[in-house]
Structure formats: structure tokens, C-alpha cells
C-alpha positions in Angstrom: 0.0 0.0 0.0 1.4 3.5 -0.7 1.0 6.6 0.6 -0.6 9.5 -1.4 1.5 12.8 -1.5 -0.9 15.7 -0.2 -0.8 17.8 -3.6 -1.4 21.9 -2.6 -1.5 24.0 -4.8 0.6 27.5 -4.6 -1.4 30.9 -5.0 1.7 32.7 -4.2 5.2 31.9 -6.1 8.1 30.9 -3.9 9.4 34.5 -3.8 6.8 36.2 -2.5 6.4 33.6 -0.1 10.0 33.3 1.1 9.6 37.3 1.5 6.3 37.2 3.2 8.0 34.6 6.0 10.7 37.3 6.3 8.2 39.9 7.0 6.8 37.5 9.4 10.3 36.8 10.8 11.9 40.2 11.2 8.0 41.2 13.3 8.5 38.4 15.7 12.1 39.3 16.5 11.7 42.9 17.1 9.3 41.9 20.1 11.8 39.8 21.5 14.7 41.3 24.0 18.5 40.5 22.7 19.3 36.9 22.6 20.1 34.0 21.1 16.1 33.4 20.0 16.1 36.6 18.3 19.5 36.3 16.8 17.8 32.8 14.9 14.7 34.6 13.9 17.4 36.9 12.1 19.0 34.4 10.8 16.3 33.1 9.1 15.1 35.6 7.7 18.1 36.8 6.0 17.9 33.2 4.8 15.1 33.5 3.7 15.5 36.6 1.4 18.7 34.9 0.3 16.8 32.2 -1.1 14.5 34.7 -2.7 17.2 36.5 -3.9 18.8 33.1 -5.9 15.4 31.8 -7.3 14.7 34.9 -9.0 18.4 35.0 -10.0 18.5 31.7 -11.2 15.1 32.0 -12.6 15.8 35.0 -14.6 15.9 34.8 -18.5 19.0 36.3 -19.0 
């Protein structure tokens, strides 16, 4: 018996997504006091708009 993949499909494209999360990301952290938790949230969030950054790079046509 196998398992059946959950199929969802995107309104959004992965950009705007991956920006959105940062958005969401950079909000959380700033009502946090200085520590390693906030430091994280950064983190991801600059990972996130790196990400961004390199799919529409890599997506690009030229």
C-alpha cells in the first residue's frame, strides 16, 4: 500500500512567499529582548530573502 502525496497548490510563487516569512520573521524578532532566540529569527530571515534573492536569480531569463 502506498501513501498519497498531499498535492497543494501555490497561489503565491516561492518568492513572494519566502519574502512574506521574512516579513513575518523580522516582526516576531523585534518583540523579543537581545538573545540567542532573536539572533535565529534573524537568521532566518536573511535566509530566507537569500533564497529569494537566488530563485529569481536563477530563474531569470538572462
Amino acid at each position: 500500500m502506498t501513501k498519497r502525496r498531499r498535492r497543494v497548490r501555490q497561489i503565491q510563487s516561492l518568492e513572494e512567499r519566502l519574502a512574506q516569512e521574512a516579513n513575518d520573521l523580522r516582526e516576531a524578532a523585534s518583540t523579543l529582548p537581545l538573545g540567542p532566540k532573536r539572533d535565529a529569527l534573524l537568521r532566518k530571515a536573511r535566509q530566507d530573502e537569500t533564497a529569494a534573492q537566488m530563485t529569481e536569480w536563477l530563474t531569470s531569463p538572462t
